[in-house]
KOLPADO-732007 format. One record per residue (C-alpha): x, y, z; residue number from 1; residue in three letters. Coordinates in steps of 0.5 Angstrom, whole numbers, m for minus. Example, Ala and Ser with C-alpha at 12.3 -4.5 7.8 and 13.67 -1.06 7.14 Angstrom:
<nodes>
     x     y     z drense nuvo
    25    m9    16      1  Ala
    27    m2    14      2  Ser
</nodes>
This chain:
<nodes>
     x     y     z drense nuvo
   298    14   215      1  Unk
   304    10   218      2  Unk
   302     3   220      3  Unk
   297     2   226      4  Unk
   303    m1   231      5  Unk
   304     6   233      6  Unk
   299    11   235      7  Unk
   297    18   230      8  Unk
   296    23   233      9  Unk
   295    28   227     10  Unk
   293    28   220     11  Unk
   297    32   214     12  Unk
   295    32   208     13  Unk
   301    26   206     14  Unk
   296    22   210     15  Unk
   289    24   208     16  Unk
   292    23   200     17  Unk
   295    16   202     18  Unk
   288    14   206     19  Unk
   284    16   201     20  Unk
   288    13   195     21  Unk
   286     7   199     22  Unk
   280     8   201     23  Unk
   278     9   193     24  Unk
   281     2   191     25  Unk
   277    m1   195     26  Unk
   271     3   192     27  Unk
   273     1   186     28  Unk
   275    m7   188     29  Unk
   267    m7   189     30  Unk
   264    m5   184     31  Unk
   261   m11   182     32  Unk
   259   m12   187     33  Unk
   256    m5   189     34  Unk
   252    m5   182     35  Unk
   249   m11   182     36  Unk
   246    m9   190     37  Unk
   243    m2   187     38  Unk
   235    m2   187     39  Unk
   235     5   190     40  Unk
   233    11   188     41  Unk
   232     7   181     42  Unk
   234     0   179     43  Unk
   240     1   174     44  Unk
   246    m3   176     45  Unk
   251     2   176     46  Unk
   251     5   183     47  Unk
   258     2   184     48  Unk
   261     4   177     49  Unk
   259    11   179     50  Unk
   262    11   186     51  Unk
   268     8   184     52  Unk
   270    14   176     53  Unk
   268    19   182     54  Unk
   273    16   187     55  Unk
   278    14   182     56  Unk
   278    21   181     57  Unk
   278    24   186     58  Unk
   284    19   189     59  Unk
   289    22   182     60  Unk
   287    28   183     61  Unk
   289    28   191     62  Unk
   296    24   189     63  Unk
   298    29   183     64  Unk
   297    35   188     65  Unk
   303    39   188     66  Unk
   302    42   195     67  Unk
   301    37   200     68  Unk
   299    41   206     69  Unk
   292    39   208     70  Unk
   287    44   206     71  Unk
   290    44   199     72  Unk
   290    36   198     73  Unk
   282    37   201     74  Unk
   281    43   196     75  Unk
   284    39   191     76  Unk
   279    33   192     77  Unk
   274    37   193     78  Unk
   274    41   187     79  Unk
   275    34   183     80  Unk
   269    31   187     81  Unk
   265    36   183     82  Unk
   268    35   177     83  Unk
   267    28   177     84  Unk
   261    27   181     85  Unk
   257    21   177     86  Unk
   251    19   179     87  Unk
   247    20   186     88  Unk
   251    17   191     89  Unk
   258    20   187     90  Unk
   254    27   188     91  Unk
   253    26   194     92  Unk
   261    24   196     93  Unk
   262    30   192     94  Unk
   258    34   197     95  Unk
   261    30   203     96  Unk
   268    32   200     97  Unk
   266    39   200     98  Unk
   264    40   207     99  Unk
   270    36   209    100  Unk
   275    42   205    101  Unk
   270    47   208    102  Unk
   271    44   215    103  Unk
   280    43   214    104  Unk
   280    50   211    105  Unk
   287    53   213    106  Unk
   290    47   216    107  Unk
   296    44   215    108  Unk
   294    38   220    109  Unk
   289    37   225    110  Unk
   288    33   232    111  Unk
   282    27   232    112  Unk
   278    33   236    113  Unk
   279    38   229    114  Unk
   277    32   224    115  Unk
   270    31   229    116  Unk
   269    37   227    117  Unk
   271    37   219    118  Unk
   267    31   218    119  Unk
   261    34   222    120  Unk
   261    40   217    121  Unk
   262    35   211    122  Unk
   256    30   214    123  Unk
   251    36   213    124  Unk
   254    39   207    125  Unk
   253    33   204    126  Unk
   245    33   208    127  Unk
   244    40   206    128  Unk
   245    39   199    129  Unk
   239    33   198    130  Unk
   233    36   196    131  Unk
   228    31   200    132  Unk
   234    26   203    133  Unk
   231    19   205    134  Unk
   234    15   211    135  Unk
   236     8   210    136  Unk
   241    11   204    137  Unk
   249    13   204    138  Unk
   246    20   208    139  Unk
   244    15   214    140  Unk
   251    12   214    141  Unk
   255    19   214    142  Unk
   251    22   219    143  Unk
   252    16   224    144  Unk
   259    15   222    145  Unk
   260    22   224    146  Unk
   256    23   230    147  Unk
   260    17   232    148  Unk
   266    21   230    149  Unk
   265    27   234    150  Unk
   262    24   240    151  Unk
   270    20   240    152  Unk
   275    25   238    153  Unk
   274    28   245    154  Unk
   276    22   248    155  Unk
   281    19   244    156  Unk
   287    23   241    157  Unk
   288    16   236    158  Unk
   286    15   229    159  Unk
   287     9   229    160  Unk
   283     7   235    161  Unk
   277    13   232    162  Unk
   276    11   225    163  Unk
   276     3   227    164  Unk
   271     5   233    165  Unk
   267     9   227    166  Unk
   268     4   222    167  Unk
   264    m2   226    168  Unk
   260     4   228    169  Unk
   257     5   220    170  Unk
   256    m3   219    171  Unk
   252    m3   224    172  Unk
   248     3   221    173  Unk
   249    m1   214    174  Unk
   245    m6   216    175  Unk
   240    m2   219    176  Unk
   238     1   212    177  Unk
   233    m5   210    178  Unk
   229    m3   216    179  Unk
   229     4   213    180  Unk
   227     3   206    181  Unk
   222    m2   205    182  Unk
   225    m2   197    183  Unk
   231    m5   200    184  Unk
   227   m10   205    185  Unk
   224   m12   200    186  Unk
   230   m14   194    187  Unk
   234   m17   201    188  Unk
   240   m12   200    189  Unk
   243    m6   204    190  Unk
   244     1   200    191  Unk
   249     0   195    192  Unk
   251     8   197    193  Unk
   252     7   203    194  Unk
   256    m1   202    195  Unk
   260     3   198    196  Unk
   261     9   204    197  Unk
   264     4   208    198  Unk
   267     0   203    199  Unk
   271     8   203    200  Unk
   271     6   211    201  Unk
   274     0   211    202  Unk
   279     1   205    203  Unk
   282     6   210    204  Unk
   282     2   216    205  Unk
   286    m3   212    206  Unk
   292     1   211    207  Unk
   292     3   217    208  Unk
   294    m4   219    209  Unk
   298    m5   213    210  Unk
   302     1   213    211  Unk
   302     1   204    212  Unk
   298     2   198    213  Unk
   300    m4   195    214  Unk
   299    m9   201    215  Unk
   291    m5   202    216  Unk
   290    m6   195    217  Unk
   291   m13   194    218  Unk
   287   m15   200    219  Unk
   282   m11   198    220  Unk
   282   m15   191    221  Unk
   282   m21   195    222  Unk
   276   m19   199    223  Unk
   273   m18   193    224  Unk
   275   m25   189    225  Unk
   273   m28   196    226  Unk
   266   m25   197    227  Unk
   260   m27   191    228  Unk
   257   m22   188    229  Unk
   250   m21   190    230  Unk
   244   m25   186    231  Unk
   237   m20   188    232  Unk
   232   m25   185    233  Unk
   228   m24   178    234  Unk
   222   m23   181    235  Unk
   224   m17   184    236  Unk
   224   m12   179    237  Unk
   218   m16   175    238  Unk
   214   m14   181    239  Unk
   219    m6   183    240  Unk
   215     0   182    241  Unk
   220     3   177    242  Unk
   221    12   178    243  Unk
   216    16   173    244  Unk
   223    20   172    245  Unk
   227    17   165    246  Unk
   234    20   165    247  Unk
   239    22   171    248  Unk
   241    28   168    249  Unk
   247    32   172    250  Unk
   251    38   170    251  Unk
   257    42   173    252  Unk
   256    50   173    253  Unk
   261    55   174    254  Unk
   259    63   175    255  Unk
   259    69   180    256  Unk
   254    69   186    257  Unk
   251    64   183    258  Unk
   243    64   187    259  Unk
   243    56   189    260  Unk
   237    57   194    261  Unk
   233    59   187    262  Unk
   236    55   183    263  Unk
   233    49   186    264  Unk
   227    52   187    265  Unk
   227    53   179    266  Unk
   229    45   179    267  Unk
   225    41   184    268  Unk
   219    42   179    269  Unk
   222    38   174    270  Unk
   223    32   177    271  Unk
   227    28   183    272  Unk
   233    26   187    273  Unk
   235    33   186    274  Unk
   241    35   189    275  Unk
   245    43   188    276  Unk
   251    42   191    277  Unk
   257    46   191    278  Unk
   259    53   192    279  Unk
   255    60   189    280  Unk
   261    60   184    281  Unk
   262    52   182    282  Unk
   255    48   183    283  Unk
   252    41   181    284  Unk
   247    39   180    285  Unk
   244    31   179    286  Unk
   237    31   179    287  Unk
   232    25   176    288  Unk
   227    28   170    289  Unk
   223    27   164    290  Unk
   226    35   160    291  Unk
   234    34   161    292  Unk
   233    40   156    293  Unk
   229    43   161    294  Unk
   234    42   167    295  Unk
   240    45   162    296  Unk
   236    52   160    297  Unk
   234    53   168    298  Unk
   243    52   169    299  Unk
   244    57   163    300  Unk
   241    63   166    301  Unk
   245    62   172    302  Unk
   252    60   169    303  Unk
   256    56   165    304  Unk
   254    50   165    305  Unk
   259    44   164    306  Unk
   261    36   164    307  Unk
   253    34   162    308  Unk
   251    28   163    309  Unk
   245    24   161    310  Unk
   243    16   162    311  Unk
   236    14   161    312  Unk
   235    10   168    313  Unk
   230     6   164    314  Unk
   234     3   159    315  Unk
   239     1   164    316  Unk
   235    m2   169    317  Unk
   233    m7   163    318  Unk
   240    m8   160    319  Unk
   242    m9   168    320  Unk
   235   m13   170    321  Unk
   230   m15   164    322  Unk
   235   m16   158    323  Unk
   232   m23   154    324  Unk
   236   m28   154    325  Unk
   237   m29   147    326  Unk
   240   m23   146    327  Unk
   248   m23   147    328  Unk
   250   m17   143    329  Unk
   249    m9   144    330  Unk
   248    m5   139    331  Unk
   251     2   140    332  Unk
   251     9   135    333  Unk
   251    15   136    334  Unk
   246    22   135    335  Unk
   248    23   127    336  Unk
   244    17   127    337  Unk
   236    18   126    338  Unk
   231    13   128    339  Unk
   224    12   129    340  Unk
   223    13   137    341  Unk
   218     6   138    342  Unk
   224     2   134    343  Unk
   230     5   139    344  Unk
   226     2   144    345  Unk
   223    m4   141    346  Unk
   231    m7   140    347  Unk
   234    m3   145    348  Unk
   239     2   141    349  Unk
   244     5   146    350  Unk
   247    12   144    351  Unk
   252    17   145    352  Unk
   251    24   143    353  Unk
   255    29   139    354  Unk
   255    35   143    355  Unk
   253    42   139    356  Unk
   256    49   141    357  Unk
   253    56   141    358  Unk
   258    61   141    359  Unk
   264    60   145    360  Unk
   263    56   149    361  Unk
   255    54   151    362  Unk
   255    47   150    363  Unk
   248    42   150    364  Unk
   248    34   148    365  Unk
   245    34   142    366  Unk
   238    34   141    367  Unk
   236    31   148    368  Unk
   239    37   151    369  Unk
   236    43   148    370  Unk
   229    44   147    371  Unk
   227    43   139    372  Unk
   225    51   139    373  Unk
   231    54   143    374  Unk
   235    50   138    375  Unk
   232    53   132    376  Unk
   231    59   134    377  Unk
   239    60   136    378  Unk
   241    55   130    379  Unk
   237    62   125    380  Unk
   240    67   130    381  Unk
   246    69   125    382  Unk
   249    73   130    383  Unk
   251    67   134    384  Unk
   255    61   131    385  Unk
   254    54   131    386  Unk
   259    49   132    387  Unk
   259    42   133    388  Unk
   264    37   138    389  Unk
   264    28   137    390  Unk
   263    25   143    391  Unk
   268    24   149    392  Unk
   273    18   150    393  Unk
   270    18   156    394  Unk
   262    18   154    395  Unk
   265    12   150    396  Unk
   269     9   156    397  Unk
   264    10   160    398  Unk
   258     6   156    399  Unk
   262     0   153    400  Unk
   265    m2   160    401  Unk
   257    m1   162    402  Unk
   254    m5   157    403  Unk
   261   m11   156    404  Unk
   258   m12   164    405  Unk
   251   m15   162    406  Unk
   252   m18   155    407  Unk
   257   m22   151    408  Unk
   259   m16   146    409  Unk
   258    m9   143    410  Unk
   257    m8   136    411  Unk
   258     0   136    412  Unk
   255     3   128    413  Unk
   258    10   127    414  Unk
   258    16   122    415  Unk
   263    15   117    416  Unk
   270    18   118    417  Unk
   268    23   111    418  Unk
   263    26   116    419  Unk
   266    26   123    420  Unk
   273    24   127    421  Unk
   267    19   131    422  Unk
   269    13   129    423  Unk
   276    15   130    424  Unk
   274    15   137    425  Unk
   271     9   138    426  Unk
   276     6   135    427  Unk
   281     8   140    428  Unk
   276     7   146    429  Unk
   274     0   142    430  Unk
   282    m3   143    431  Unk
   282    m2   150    432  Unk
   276    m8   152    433  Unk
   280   m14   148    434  Unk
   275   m15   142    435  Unk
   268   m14   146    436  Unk
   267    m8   142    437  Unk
   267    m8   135    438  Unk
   266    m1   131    439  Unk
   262    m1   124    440  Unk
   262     5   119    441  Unk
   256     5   116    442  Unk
   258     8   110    443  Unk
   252    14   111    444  Unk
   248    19   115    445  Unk
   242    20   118    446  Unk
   236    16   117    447  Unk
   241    12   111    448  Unk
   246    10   118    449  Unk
   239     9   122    450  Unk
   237     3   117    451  Unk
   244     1   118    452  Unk
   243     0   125    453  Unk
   236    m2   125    454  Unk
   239    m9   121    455  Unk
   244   m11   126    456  Unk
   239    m9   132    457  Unk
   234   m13   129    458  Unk
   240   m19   128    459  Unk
   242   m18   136    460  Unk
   235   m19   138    461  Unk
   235   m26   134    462  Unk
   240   m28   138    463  Unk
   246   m28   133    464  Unk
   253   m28   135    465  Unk
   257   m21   135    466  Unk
   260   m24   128    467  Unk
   254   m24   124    468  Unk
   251   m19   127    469  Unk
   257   m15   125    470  Unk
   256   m18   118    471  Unk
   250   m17   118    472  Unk
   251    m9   119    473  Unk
   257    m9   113    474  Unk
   252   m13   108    475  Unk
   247    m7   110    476  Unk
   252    m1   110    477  Unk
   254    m3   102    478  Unk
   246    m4   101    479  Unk
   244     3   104    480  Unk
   243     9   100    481  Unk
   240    17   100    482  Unk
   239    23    97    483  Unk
   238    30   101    484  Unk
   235    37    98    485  Unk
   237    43   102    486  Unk
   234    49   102    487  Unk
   240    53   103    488  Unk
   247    53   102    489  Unk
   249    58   108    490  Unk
   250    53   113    491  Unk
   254    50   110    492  Unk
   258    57   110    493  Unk
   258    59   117    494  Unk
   260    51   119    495  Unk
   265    52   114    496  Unk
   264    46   110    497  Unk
   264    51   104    498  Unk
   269    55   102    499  Unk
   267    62   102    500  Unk
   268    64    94    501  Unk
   263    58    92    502  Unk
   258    60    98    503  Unk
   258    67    94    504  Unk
   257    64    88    505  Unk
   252    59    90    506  Unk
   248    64    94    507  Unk
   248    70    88    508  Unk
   245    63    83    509  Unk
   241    61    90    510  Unk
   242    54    88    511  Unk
   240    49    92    512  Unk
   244    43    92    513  Unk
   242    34    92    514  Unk
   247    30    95    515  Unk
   248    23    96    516  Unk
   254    18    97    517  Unk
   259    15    95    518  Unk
   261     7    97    519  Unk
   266    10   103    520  Unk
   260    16   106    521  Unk
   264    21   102    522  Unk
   259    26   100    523  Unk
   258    27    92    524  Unk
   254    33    89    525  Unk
   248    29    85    526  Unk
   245    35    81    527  Unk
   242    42    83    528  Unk
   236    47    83    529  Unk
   233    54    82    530  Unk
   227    53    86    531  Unk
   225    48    92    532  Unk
   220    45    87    533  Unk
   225    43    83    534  Unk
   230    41    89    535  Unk
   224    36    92    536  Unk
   222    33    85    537  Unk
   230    31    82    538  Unk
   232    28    89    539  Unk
   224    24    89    540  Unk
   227    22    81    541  Unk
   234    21    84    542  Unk
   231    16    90    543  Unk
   226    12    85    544  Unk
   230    11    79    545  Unk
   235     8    85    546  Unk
   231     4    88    547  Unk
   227     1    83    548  Unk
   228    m7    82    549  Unk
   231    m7    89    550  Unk
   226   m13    93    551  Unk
   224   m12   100    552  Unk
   226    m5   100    553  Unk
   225     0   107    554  Unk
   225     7   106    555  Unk
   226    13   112    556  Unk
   224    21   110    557  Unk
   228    25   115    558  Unk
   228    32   114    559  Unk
   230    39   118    560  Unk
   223    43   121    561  Unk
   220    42   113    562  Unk
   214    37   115    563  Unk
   210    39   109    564  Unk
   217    36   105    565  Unk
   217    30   108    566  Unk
   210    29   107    567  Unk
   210    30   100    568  Unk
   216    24   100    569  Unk
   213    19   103    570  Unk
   206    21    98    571  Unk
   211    20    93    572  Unk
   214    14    96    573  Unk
   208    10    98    574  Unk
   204    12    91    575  Unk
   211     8    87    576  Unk
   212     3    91    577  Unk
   207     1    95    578  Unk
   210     0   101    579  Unk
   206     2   107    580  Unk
   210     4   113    581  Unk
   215     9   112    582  Unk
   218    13   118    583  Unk
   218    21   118    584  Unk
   223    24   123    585  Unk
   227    30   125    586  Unk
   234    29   123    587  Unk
   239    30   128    588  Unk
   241    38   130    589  Unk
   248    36   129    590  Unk
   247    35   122    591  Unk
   241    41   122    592  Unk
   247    46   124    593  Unk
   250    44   118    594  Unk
   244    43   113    595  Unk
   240    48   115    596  Unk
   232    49   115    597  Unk
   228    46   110    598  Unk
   233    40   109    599  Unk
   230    33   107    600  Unk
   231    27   104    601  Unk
   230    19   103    602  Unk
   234    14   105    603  Unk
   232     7   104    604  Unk
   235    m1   103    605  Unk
   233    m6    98    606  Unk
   235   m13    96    607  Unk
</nodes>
């Protein structure tokens, strides 16, 4: 769009890239602003830091888009929309979006009374696709924004004077969202999705004054530095009534004649929040639950499912609202990691998951993604191979900048680079936030790593600096160790982490072999066995003889669908070293997909 001293008369898609570009860097300027304001539908302070990946992406997609007529740049942006979408607002821009490429479809510019229509079709669509929409929300403030629209693109044939005129118009609506919402009345704020629709709004109008990106994108810097970011007093989420759903769970699904009127029907008894948007060949889904696995298996039947994503809204809020004081560093690992449940949430770890891969390409974050029997059933299916994936950069990015925006520090513990290129990963997106994060091998897997990360929690709750928190996770992964028994060797074949030759002769001998590691993480053979009872009796020997003369020492028993094994463990662990508490849990499934069934061992950490 050129500079508002001259009228505009039509929209191409040089001008609809360019304005949404602008639009975008306004989102993004105000970010903090939009998080810190974000109590509706959940309290997780990251409304704004959504809205801003999914318009970021959105903006880059339109800018690198060869053809530039404007039902390509608009189905551009659409399609990044779906893709990108994070977050109940980002799901429904992505659904505004795609009514807007519906609306320009087979135009290569448009008068005012053509884009009245287009935005109409794009309020709806983004309306349709919520399952129980809610006024006084980012729905309210589209609808009243594009009814404005339409009632004035009749009446002037100017962009510049419809979108200043419809602009004024969607404050007024913004500032009506208290009104409607008594959550909102209540905390004292506006919506934070509807803020950051007319945050897109006022970015838009901003360069048609300015007439170029960069003079837009500094003002809405300096707007940004002008303005404080919002304080919602304490008191406010002591006494908010939180959501009986934990997880934000969202997925993109691609197929052919998808049945989307089904598949929300299937999905609405699993939680709320449910938004199914897209079109019967690419669909998103964002719905807030308690059975994520549930969520991803209803998907599968209809196609394949991508671009997972699941946040536990619970630990959000209290990073974001209920954090103690004391504590200033984040603690961080990843699903190799293996830690009772009640100590995750009572020192607050953070986790990114590895992904596992059935066949060729069906995909589930492991362990909060798939259903534990789906998971067993499959993993004994020999028929279909099992594959796992580290985490993403961008599943690291994207929790690190969330962290590093309420505490001092993250402290960041993964498998070693023997077992997993993680660490690698973590490393790079480390290096990108200036020292706030610091990554820590913990020389271990499993339960071994899950006593690494307990010690460097414990020291976060206490109030210690990121320096000795760190040490503190160093100490622990030289002290740690384990020993593990596998029932079979096959696993190992089918993953490919045993050579075919040895594999053959392991399985002719039926060895099962015990292992533990070297001071790096590198895994060494301890011994082997003809049975399973003397697999489980020389790894307990292997275990006690280390442990014997450590003081203060803390055991875990992790194993794989083997219950009776761990029992017999902690019995033995208990009988010898009077210890009380020891912690039996199911090891990851990314780690199963390579031990097997039947695999158990003993981690423990003495002075």
């Amino acid at each position: 769009m050129e500079t508002a001293l001259g009228k505009i008369k039509y929209l191409n898609g040089i001008r609809l890239q360019r304005a949404i570009v602008a639009g975008a860097d306004w989102v993004v300027a105000m970010q903090k602003h939009l998080d810190a304001i974000n109590v509706f539908p959940v309290p997780d302070g990251d409304t704004g830091s959504n809205m801003a990946a999914t318009m970021k992406n959105i903006a880059e997609r339109a800018k690198e888009n060869i053809d530039k007529s404007l039902h390509k740049v608009s189905d551009a942006m659409a399609d990044s929309a779906l893709m990108s979408a994070k977050g109940n607002s980002g799901a429904i821009l992505a659904q505004f979006f795609q009514g807007l490429a519906e609306g320009l479809k087979g135009h290569s510019k448009v008068t005012t009374e053509r884009f009245g229509h287009a935005v109409q079709v794009a309020a709806n669509k983004a309306r349709e696709a919520m399952s129980s929409p809610r006024e006084g929300t980012i729905l309210t403030v589209i609808s009243e924004w594009s009814a404005r629209v339409k009632e004035n693109c009749k009446r002037t044939t100017d962009f510049d004077e419809l979108l200043r005129d419809s602009l004024d118009w969607a404050k007024q609506a913004l500032q009506r969202t208290p009104d409607q919402l008594a959550v909102l009345k209540k905390a004292g704020v506006v919506d934070a999705g509807a803020q950051g629709f007319v945050y897109l709004l006022e970015g838009i109008v901003t360069f048609m004054e300015k007439g170029d990106l960069a003079s837009s994108r500094q003002n809405a810097q300096n707007y940004a530095e002008e303005n404080d970011i919002p304080l919602i007093e304490e008191s406010f989420f002591d006494d908010h009534e939180t959501s009986p759903f934990r997880y934000c769970t969202e997925c993109l699904i691609i197929g052919d004649n998808m049945d989307t009127t089904k598949l929300r029907s299937d999905l609405e008894p699993l939680g709320d929040s449910l938004i199914v948007g897209g079109s019967p060949s690419k669909t998103k889904i964002h719905i807030h639950t308690n059975h994520p696995a549930q969520v991803f298996a209803t998907a599968a039947a209809q196609g394949e499912f991508r671009e997972q994503k699941v946040d536990d809204m619970v630990q959000q809020n209290f990073d974001a609202h209920h954090n103690n004081a004391a504590c200033k560093v984040a603690i961080v690992t990843d699903s190799g990691c293996d830690i009772p449940e009640e100590m995750c949430k009572k020192y607050n770890i953070h986790f990114i998951h590895h992904s596992l891969v059935f066949g060729d390409s069906e995909t589930y974050l492991d362990k909060i993604g798939v259903d534990r029997d789906i998971f067993y059933a499959r993993l004994r299916n020999f028929k279909t191979s099992v594959k796992t994936s580290q985490p993403t950069p961008a599943q690291f990015k994207r929790l690190y900048t969330f962290l590093t925006k309420y505490y001092d520090a993250c402290v960041s513990i993964h498998l070693p680079p023997a077992h997993s290129g993680t660490i690698h990963g973590a490393r790079r997106v480390a290096a990108e936030f200036g020292g706030k994060v610091v990554v820590v091998d913990s020389h271990r897997n499993s339960m071994a790593m899950g006593l690494v990360v307990l010690e460097a929690a414990k020291a976060a709750a206490q109030g210690c600096d990121v320096a000795e928190v760190v040490r503190i996770a160093e100490d622990a992964a030289n002290k740690v160790d384990a020993f593990f028994c596998f029932d079979t060797l096959k696993y190992h074949l089918r993953g490919g982490r045993l050579s075919n030759s040895a594999g053959h002769i392991a399985s002719l001998l039926q060895l099962r072999p015990i292992i533990s590691f070297k001071k790096d993480g590198e895994v060494k053979l301890s011994g082997v066995a003809f049975s399973r009872h003397g697999a489980r009796k020389k790894t307990w020997a292997q275990a006690r003889n280390k442990a014997l003369g450590k003081k203060n020492l803390k055991f875990i028993v992790a194993h794989a669908d083997a219950p009776e094994l761990a029992a017999w463990f902690v019995a033995k662990i208990k009988e010898t070293f009077n210890v009380q508490d020891v912690p039996v849990l199911e090891a990851s499934y990314t780690l199963i997909s390579h031990a097997g069934p039947g695999a158990a061992g003993i981690g423990f950490i003495g002075d």
